[in-house]
VEXDREN-2710 file (C-alpha; in Angstrom, 1 decimal):
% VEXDREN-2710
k/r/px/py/pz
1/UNK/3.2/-14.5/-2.7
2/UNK/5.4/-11.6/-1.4
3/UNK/3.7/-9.4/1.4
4/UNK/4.8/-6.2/2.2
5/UNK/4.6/-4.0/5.2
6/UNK/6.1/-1.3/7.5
7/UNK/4.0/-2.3/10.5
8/UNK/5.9/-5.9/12.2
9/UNK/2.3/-6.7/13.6
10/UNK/1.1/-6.6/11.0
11/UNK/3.8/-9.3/9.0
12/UNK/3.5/-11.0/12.3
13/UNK/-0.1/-11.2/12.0
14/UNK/0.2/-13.1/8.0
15/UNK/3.0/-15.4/9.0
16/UNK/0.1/-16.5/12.0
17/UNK/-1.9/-17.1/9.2
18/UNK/0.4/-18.5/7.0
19/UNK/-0.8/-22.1/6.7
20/UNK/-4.3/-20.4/5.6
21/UNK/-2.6/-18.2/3.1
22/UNK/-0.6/-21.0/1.1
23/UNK/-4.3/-23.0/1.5
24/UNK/-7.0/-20.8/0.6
25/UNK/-5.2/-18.5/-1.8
26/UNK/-3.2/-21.9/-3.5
27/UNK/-0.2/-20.3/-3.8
28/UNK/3.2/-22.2/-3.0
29/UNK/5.5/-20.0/-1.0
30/UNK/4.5/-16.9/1.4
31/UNK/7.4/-14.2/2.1
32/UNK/6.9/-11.8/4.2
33/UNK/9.1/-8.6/4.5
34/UNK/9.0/-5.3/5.1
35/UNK/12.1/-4.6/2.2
36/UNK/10.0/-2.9/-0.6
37/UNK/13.2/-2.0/-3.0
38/UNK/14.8/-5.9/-3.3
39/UNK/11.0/-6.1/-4.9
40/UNK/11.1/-2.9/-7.1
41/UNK/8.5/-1.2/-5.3
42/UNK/7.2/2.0/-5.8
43/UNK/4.5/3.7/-4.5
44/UNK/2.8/6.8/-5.3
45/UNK/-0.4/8.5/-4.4
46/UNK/-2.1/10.6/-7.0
47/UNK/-5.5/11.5/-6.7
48/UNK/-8.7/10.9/-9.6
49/UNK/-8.5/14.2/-10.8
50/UNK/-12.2/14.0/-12.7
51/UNK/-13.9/12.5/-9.9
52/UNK/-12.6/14.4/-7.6
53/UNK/-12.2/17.9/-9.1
54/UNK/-15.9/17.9/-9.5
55/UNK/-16.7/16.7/-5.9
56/UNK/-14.0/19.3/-4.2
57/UNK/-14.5/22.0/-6.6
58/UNK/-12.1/25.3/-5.4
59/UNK/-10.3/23.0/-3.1
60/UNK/-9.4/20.5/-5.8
61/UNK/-5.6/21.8/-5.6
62/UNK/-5.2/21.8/-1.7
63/UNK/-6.1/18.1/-1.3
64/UNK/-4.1/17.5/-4.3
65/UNK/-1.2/18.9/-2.5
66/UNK/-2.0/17.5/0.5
67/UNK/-1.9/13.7/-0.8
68/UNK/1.5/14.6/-2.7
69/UNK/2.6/16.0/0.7
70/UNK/1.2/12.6/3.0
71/UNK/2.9/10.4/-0.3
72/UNK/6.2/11.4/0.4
73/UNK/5.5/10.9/4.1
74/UNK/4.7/7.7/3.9
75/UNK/8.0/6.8/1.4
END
């Protein structure tokens, strides 16, 4: 199991638990990293447009913006 994260309290917090992790979720090996691209990830933030075009209505393209905008932020 690979967990990855930005925040080092957060890793420090699942190696705490690691004994737990390898226990309760049977799984062999727990790495835990905050090095998303030796994994290949990628991570995107796109919004449901149905659900959420009909909730926002007229401000449908501002949010969607918005989300694109806090997605590249967060990269």
């Amino acid at each position: 199991m690979v967990v990855i994260s930005k925040d080092a309290q957060t890793l420090n917090d699942v190696r705490a638990l690691q004994k737990y992790v390898l226990e309760e979720l049977n799984v062999r090996t727990l790495t835990v990293t905050s090095d998303k691209e030796t994994y290949g990830v990628m991570m995107r933030a796109e919004p449901e447009h149905r659900t959420l075009g009909s909730r926002l209505k007229g401000s449908f393209k501002a949010v969607t913006q918005a989300i694109k905008v806090f997605a590249i932020f967060l990269h």
